[in-house]
KESEDREN-514806 format. One line per field, with one value per residue (C-alpha): residue number from 1; y, z, x. Coordinates in pm, whole numbers, plus 32768, in hexadecimal, padded with zeros to 4 digits. Example, Ala and Ser with C-alpha at 12.3 -4.5 7.8 and 13.67 -1.06 7.14 Angstrom:
2
i = [1_2]
y = [7E3E_7F96]
z = [830C_82CA]
x = [84CE_8557]
% end
This chain:
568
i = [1_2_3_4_5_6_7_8_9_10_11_12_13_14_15_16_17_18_19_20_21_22_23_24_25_26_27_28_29_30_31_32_33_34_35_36_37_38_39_40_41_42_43_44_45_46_47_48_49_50_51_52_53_54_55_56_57_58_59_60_61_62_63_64_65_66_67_68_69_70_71_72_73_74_75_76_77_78_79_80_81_82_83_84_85_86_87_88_89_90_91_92_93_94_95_96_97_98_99_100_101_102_103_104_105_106_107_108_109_110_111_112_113_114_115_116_117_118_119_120_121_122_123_124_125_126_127_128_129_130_131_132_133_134_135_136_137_138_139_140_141_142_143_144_145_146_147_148_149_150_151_152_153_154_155_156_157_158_159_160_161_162_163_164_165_166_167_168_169_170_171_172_173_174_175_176_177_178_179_180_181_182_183_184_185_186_187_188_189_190_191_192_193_194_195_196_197_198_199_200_201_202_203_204_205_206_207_208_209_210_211_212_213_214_215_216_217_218_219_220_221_222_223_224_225_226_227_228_229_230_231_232_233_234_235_236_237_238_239_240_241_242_243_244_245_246_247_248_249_250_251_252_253_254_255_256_257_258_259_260_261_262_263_264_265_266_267_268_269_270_271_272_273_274_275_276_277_278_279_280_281_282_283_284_285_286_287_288_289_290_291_292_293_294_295_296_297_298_299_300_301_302_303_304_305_306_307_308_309_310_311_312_313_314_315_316_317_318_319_320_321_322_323_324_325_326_327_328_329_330_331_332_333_334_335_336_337_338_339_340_341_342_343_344_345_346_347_348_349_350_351_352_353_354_355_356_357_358_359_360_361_362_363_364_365_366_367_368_369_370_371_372_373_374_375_376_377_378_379_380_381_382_383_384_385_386_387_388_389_390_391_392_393_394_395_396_397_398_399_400_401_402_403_404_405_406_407_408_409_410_411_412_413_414_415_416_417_418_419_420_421_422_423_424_425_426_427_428_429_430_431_432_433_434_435_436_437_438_439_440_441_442_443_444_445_446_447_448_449_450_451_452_453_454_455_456_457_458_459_460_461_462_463_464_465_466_467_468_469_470_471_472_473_474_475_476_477_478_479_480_481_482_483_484_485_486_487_488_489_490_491_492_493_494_495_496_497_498_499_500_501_502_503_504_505_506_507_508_509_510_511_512_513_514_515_516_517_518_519_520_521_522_523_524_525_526_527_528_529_530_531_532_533_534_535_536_537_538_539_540_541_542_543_544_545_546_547_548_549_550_551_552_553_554_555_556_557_558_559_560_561_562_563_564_565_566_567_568]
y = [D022_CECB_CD87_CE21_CF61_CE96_CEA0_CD40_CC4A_CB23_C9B7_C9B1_C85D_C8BB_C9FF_C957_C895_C9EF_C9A2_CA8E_C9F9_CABD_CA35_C962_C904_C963_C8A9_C982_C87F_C8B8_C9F7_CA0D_CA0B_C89E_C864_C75A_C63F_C68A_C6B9_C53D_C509_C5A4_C4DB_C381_C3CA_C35D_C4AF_C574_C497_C4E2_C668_C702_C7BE_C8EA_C949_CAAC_CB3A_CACB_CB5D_CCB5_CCD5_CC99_CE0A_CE71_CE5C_CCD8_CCA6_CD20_CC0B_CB4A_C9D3_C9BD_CA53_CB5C_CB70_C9FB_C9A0_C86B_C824_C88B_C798_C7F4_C91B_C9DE_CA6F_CB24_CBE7_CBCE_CB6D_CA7A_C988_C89F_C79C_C8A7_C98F_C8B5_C83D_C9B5_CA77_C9C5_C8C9_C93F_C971_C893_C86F_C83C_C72E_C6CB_C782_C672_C5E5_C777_C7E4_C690_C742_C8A5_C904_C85C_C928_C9EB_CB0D_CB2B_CB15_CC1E_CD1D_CD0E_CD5B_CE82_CF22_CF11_CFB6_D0B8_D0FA_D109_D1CB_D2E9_D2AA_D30D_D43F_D4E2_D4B0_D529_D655_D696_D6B2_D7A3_D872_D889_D8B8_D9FB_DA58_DA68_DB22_DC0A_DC39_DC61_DD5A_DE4A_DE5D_DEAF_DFCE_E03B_E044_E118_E1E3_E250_E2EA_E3C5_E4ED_E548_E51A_E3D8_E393_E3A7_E2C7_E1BE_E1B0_E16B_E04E_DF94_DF93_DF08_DDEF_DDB4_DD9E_DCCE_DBB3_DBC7_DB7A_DA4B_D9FA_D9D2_D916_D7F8_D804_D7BF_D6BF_D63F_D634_D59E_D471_D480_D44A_D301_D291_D278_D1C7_D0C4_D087_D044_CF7A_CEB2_CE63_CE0F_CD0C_CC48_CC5A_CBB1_CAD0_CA3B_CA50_CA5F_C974_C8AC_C951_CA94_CA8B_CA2D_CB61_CC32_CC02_CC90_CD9F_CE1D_CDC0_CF07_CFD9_CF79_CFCD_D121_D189_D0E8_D1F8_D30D_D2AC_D285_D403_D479_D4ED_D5F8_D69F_D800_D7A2_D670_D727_D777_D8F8_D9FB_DB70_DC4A_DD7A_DE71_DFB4_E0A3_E106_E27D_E2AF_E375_E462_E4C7_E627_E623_E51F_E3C3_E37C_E228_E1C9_E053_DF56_DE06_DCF1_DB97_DA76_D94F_D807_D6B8_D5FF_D52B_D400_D365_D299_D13E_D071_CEE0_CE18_CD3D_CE85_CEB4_CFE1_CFE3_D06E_D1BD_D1E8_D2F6_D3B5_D39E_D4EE_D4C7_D4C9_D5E0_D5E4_D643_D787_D7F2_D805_D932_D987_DAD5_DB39_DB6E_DB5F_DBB4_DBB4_DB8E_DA54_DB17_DAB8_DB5B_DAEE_DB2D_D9F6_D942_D84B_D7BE_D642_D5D7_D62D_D592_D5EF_D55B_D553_D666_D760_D774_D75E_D6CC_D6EF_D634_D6F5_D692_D799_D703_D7BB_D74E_D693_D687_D7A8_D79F_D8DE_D923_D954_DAE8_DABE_DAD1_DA21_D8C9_D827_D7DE_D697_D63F_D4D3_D54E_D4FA_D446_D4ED_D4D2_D4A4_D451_D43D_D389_D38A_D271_D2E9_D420_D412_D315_D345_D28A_D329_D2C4_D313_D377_D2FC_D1F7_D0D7_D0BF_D154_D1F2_D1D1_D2E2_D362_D4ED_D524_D4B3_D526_D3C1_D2B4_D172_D096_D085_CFA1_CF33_CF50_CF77_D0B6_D146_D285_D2ED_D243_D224_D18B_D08A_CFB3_CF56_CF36_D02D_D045_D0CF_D0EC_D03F_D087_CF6D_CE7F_CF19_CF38_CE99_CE7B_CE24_CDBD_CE71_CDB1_CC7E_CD24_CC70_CCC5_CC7C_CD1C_CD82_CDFC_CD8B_CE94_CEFD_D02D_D0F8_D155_D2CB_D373_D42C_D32B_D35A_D287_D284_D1D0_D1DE_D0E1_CFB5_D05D_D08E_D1D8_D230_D325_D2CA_D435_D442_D430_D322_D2D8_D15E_D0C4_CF76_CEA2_CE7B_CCEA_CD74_CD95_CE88_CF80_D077_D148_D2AB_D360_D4B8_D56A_D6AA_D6FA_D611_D639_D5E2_D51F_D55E_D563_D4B8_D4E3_D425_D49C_D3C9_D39E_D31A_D45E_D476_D5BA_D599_D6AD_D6ED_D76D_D7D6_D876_D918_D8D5_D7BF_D6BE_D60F_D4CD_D3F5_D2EF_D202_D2B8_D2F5_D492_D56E_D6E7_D7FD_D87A_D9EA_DAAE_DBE7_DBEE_DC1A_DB27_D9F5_DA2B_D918_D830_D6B4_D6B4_D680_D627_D5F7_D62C_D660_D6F6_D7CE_D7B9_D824_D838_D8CC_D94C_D8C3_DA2D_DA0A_DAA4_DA10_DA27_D9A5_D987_D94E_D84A_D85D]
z = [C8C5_C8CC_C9B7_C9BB_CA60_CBC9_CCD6_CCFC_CD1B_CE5B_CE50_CEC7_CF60_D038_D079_D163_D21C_D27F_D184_D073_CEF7_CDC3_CCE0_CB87_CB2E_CB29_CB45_CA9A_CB05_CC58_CC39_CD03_CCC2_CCFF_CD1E_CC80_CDE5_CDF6_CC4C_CC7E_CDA3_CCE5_CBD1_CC68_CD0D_CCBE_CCEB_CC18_CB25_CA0D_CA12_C924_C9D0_C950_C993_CA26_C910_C816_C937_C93C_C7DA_C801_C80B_C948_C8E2_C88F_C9CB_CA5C_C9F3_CAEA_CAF7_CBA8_CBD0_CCBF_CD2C_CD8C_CDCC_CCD1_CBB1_CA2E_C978_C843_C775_C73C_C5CF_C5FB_C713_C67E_C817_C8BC_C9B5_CACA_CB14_CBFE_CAD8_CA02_CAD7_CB47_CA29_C8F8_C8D0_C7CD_C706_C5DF_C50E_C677_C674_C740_C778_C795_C645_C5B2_C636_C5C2_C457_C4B7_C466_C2DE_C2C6_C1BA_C2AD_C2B7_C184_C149_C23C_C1B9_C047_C0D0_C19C_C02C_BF49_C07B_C09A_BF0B_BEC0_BFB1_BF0E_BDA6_BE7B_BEFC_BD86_BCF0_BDDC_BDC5_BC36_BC6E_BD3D_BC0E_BB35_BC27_BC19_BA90_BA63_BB6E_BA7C_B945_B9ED_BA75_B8F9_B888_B977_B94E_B7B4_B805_B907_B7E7_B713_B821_B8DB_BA74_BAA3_BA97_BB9E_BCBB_BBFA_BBCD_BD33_BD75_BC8B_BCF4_BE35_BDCF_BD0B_BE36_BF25_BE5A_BDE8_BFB9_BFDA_BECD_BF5F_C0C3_C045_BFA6_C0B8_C1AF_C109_C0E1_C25F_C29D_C1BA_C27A_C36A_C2FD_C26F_C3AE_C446_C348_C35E_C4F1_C4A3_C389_C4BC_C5AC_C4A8_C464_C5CB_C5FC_C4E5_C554_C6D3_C74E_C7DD_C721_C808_C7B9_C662_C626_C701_C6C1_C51D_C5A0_C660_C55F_C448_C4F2_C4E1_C36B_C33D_C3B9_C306_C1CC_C210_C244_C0AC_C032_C0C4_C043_BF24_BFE4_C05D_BFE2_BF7E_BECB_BDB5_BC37_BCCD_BBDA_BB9B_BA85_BA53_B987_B8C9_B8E8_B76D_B7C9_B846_B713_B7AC_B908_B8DB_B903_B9AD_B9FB_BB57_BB6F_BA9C_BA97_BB43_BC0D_BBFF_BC89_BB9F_BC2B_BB68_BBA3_BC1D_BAEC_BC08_BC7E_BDAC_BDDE_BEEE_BE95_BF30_BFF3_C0FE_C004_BF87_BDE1_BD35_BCBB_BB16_BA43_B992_B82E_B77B_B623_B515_B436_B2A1_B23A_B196_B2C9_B3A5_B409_B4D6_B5BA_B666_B7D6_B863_B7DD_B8A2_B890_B96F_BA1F_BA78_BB1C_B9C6_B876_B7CC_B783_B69A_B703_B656_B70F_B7FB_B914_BA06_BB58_BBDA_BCD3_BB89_BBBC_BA33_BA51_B922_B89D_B839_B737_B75F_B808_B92D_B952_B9E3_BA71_BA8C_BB6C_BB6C_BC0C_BB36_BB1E_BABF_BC2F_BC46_BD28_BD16_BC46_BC1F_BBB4_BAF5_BA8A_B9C0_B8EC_B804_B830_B728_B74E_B8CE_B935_BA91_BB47_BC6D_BD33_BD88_BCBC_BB37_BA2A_B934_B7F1_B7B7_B653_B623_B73B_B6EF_B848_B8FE_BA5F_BB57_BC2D_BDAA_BD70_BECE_BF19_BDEE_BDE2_BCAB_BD38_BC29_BB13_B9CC_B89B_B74F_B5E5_B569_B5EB_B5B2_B60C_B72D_B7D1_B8FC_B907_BA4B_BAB2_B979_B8BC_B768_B687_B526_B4E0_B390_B2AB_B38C_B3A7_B4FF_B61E_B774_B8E2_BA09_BAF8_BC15_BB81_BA8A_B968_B7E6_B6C6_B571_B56D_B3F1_B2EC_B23A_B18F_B0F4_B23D_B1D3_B22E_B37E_B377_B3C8_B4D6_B56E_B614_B675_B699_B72A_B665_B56E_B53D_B449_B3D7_B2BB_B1D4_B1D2_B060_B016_B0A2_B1D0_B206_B302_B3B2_B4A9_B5EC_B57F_B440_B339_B231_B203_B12E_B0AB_B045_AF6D_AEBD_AE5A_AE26_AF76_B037_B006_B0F1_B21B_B37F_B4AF_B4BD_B591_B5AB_B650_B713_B5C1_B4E8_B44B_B3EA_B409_B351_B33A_B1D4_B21E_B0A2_B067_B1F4_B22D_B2D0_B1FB_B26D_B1F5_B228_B33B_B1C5_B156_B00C_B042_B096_B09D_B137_B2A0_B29B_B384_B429_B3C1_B22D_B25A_B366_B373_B374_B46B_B4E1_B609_B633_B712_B751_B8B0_B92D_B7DA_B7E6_B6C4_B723_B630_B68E_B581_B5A2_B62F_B757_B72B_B76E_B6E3_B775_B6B1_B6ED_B634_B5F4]
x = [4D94_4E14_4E75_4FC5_4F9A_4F27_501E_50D9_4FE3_5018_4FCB_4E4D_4E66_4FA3_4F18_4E09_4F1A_4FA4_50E6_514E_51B2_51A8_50BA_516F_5000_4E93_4D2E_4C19_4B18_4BB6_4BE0_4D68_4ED0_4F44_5102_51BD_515F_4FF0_4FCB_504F_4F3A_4E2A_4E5A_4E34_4D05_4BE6_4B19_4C2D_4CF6_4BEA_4C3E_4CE8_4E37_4F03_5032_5041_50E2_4FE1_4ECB_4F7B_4F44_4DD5_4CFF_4C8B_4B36_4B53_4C1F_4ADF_4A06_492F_4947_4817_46CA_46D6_459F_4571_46BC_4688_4780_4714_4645_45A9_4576_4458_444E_4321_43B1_452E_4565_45F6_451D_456D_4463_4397_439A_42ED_41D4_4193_41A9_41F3_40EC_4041_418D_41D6_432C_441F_4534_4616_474A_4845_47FE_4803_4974_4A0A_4A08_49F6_4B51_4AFC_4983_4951_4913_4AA4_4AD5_498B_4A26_4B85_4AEA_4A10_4B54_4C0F_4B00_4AAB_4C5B_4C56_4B2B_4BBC_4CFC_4C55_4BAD_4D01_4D91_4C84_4C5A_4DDA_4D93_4C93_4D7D_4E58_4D5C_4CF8_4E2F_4E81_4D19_4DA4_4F03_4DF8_4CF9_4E34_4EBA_4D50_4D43_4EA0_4E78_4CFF_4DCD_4F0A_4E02_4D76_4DE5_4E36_4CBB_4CAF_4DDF_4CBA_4BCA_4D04_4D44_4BFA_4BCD_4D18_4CCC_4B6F_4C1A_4D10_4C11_4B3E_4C53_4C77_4AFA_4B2E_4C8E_4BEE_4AE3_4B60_4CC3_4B98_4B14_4C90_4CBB_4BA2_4BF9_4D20_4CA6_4BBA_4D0E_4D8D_4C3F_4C4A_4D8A_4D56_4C09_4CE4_4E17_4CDD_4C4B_4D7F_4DBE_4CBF_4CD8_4E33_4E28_4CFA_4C4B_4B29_49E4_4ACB_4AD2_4977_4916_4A19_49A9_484B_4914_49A2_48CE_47F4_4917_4950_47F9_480C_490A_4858_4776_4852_48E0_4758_46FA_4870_47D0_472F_484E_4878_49F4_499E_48F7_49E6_4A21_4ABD_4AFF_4A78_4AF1_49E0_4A69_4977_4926_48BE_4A5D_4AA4_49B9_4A4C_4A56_48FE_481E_48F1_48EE_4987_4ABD_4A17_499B_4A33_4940_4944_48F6_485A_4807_47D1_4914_49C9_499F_4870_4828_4749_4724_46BC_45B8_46B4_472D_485C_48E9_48EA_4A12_49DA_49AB_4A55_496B_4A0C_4A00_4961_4A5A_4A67_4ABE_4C27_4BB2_4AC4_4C04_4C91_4D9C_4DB2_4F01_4EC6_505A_51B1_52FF_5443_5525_55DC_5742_5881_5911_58B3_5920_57CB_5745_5622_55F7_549B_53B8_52A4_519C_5159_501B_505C_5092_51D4_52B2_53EF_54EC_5637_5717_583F_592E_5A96_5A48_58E1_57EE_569F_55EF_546C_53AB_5266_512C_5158_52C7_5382_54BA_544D_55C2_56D3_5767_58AB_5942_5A71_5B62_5A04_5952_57CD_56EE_5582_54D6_5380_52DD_52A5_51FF_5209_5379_53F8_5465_5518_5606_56AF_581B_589E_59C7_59DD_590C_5847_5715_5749_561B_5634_55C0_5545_552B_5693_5722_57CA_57B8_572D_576A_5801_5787_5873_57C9_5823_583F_56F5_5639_54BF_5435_52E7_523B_50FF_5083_51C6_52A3_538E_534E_545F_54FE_5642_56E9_5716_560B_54D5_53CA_5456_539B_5460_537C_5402_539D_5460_5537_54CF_551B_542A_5430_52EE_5322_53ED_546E_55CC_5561_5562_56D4_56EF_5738_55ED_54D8_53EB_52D6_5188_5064_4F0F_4E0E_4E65_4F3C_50A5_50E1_5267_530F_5466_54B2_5469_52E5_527E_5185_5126_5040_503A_4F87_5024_5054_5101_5004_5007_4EF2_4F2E_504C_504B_5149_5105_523C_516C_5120_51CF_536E_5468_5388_53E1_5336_51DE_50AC_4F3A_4E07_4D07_4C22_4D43_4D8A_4F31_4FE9_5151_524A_52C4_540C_5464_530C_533B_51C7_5112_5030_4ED8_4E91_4D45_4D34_4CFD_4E27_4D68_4D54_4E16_4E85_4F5F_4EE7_4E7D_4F25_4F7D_50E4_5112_5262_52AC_540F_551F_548B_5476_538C_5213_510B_4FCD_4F31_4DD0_4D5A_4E8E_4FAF_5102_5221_537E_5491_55A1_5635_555E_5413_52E2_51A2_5069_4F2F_4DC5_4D2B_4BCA]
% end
C-alpha cells in the first residue's frame, strides 16, 4: 500500500497549537506534515533547514513500507549514525558501544545516502527486476508453444486412431471410447499443469511489477535515509523472488510435456485376445530452456537449446493436419500465409471479395477481416494482434489491428509483393527495386537490396537469423545478409519451376514452393543441395503460401486447403 492511501494528512506543527492546516509538505527526518507558513519556518531554522522536504504529493507516492521508516533508533531514542555491515543494521551511538564493538566495515551514514540514489545497488536491482520479468516472459511463451504443440499431437494421435478404427469392426467402438477419453483426459492433466504454472507466473508478473513501481518510487521521491533503506528493503524482496525463478525449474509445468499416442500392434487381433485398443502416454523431456542464476543475485537470460541440424536427404516430412478455410463464400485465393505465436494461421486472400482470413490451429474459423475494395496479397505478423499486409495492385502496405478489425496505418510503396517481419522492420519485395526495409518505429526506407530482376508479381520473402531469403517466381532462390550481402544463389529449373512462397527453419534449411512442378523443393542452408520434399500428398496443388513454425510446415493451395506437416 502506499503514502497515498492515508487519510488527509494535517500540518504537525499547527496541530500542537490546537489549529488545523492540511499538510502542502512533509519532513521525513521530522517525521510530520508541515503547510506552506511553517514549511517556510522549518526551513530557516537552524535545527531543520538542513532536511530534505517533500511535497505531499511526491510523499503519497512513496510505499507504505518506506513511509514506515524510522529516523531514529527506537530503542534509545538517539538519531542514526553509522551503519553496521556486519549486521546489515542501522546504529545510533548506544548501538555501537553495546553491541557493535567488535564490528568492522561501519561508516557513517551521512556520507553513504549523499550518493545512494547513484549506487550501483539501483542500478543492480533494476537489472535483476528485468531479467526476472523477461525470463518469465520466455516461460509463458514457451509454455504457450507447448500447449500448441499438445494440441497438434492431440489432432495427429485422433487421425491415427480413427485410420486403426476404419479397418476394424463394431468391436472396437467400446475400445475407441475408451482410448479418447484417455487422450482427453491426459492432454487435461498436461493442460492443468503447465496453466498452473502460467498463473502462477502471473502472478510474479504482477509482484514484480509492484516491486519495480516501489523501486522507482523510491528512486525519485523518496527521501535520501529512504532510499538507502528502502534499496535494502527491497533488495530482500528481489532476492526472494530470485529464488522463486532459480527453483522454477522444478515445477511440474515447467518441464517440455507431450502426448504419445501408442497403437497397439496385436489390434488386428480383437476377435480374440486385445483388451486395450492402445495406449495414451505422457512424454516428458528436458525443457528446450534452461535456467542460471549469476554470482552477482541476477537472474541470467534463458538459452535456446538449438536442435542439431539434420542433412537434406535425412529429412522427412509426415502430414499430421489438413483442413479446409472455411468461408460463407466460396470465392478464395489464398496469396500468403502467417502464424502467430498463439498458433493461430491467418491468410490473405486475393479474391475481390476477400480479405483476411485467421483460423485457429485445428481449422475453426477465429475472425474474418475485411479491406475492401483492396486486394490483399501477402500478410506477416507483427505481434499477437498486429499484422502487415501487401496490396496487389495498390502500391502500399496496410498495418492492421486484428482485434479491432481496423487498419491502423497505412504505408505507400512501389509496387510491392511478399513481405516479412524482423525486430522491428518490414521487409518486402518491390518490383523493379529490389529488398526494401521501413523502421517502423520511425518510418524509415532503405533499399536493403539492389535488385531489378524481381520483375514478376510472384516474389515472396523471408528471413532467418541474419539472413534475408526471396524467389523471382521463375527458378531462382537468392540469399543475403541483413546489411545486403550476397550469399549464395540457387536456380535449378528441374525441380524448382515457377517459385512462390518461401519458408526457413531455425537451422537454415529453405523450403520453396515450385508452383509449376506443384511440389515443394529443399535447398541447403549453403544453398549448394537441394531436392524435392517427400510427402504425403503425390501433388502440392496450385499454391503460394508457406510456413514454417515450431518444426511444423504449413502450405495452403491457393483454393483454401491447408496442409500441415511435421518436420523431422
Amino acid at each position: 500500500m502506499a503514502a497515498s492511501d492515508v487519510d488527509v494528512i494535517l500540518c504537525g506543527i499547527c496541530d500542537t497549537q490546537h489549529v488545523t492546516h492540511v499538510a502542502d509538505y512533509w519532513c521525513p527526518e521530522c517525521d510530520e506534515g508541515l503547510c506552506s507558513p511553517c514549511k517556510n519556518y522549518h526551513g530557516v531554522s537552524k535545527a531543520s533547514r538542513q532536511h530534505g522536504i517533500i511535497s505531499i504529493d511526491d510523499y503519497k507516492k512513496l510505499p507504505a513500507e518506506i513511509c514506515k521508516i524510522e529516523q531514529n533508533c527506537t530503542e534509545h531514542e538517539k538519531k542514526f549514525q553509522m551503519f553496521c555491515p556486519c549486521h546489515d543494521k542501522l546504529c545510533c551511538i548506544i548501538c555501537i558501544s553495546e553491541k557493535h564493538k567488535e564490528c568492522s566495515g561501519m561508516f557513517l551514514i551521512d556520507e553513504a545516502i549523499k550518493t545512494s540514489r547513484s549506487s550501483t545497488l539501483f542500478g543492480s536491482l533494476e537489472k535483476s527486476l528485468k531479467d526476472i520479468q523477461e525470463n518469465i516472459e520466455r516461460v509463458v511463451k514457451d509454455r504457450k508453444a507447448n500447449l500448441v504443440e499438445i494440441k497438434q499431437q492431440h489432432f495427429k494421435s485422433l487421425n491415427d486412431i480413427k485410420d486403426t478404427r476404419q479397418k476394424l469392426n463394431s468391436r472396437l467402438d467400446e475400445l475407441e471410447k475408451d482410448i479418447i477419453d484417455d487422450l482427453n483426459s491426459t492432454e487435461t492433466q498436461l493442460k492443468l499443469k503447465i496453466e498452473t504454472l502460467l498463473n502462477k507466473l502471473s502472478t510474479k508478473m504482477k509482484n514484480i511489477e509492484l516491486l519495480k513501481t516501489n523501486l522507482m518510487s523510491v528512486k525519485q521521491h523518496g527521501s535520501d535515509l529512504q532510499a538507502f533503506i528502502g534499496s535494502k528493503m527491497l533488495e530482500k524482496d528481489v532476492t526472494e523472488e530470485l529464488k522463486y525463478v532459480q527453483n522454477i525449474s522444478k515445477d511440474d509445468g515447467f518441464s517440455q510435456l507431450g502426448l504419445k499416442c501408442q497403437i497397439d500392434d496385436k489390434v488386428t487381433d480383437i476377435l480374440s485376445k486385445i483388451i486395450a485398443f492402445g495406449s495414451i502416454t505422457i512424454e516428458k523431456r528436458q525443457s528446450s530452456i534452461v535456467i542460471g542464476v549469476g554470482h552477482e543475485k541476477q537472474a541470467q537470460i534463458f538459452t535456446a537449446v538449438s536442435p542439431r541440424s539434420k542433412s537434406i536427404d535425412d529429412i522427412t516430412a509426415s502430414l499430421i493436419g489438413e483442413f479446409e478455410v472455411s468461408t460463407r463464400k466460396s470465392n478464395l485465393c489464398i496469396k500468403g500465409l502467417s502464424v502467430f505465436s498463439d498458433g493461430r494461421i491467418i491468410f490473405s486472400n486475393w479474391q475481390n471479395d476477400g480479405g483476411l482470413i485467421i483460423v485457429h490451429s485445428d481449422g475453426t474459423l477465429d475472425t474474418k477481416i475485411s479491406v475492401s475494395p483492396l486486394q490483399p496479397f501477402d500478410v506477416t505478423c507483427i505481434d499477437d494482434k498486429t499484422v502487415a499486409v501487401t496490396t496487389f495492385y495498390d502500391s502500399k502496405i496496410l498495418i492492421v489491428d486484428t482485434e479491432n478489425k481496423q487498419i491502423t496505418n497505412t504505408i505507400k510503396t512501389g509496387k510491392c509483393r511478399g513481405i516479412t517481419y524482423r525486430q522491428g522492420q518490414l521487409i518486402y519485395c518491390e518490383v523493379g527495386k529490389g529488398i526494401i526495409g521501413i523502421q517502423l518505429s520511425n518510418n524509415k526506407v532503405i533499399t536493403i537490396v539492389e535488385d531489378n530482376t524481381i520483375t514478376h508479381y510472384w516474389s515472396y520473402i523471408t528471413t532467418s537469423g541474419e539472413k534475408i531469403y526471396f524467389t523471382d517466381n521463375r527458378s531462382t532462390v537468392k540469399c543475403y545478409s541483413v546489411k545486403g550481402d550476397k550469399l549464395w544463389e540457387y536456380k535449378n529449373e528441374s525441380i524448382l519451376s515457377g517459385a512462390t512462397g518461401i519458408a526457413v527453419n531455425q537451422n537454415g534449411m529453405v523450403y520453396v514452393i515450385s508452383k509449376r512442378n506443384q511440389s515443394v523443393v529443399m535447398i541447403s542452408e549453403d544453398g549448394k543441395n537441394s531436392r524435392t520434399l517427400p510427402t504425403a500428398e503425390d501433388r502440392i496443388k496450385e499454391s503460394y503460401g508457406i510456413y514454417f513454425h515450431i518444426n511444423k510446415l504449413y502450405i495452403v493451395f491457393a483454393s483454401g486447403v491447408l496442409l500441415i506437416f511435421d518436420i523431422a
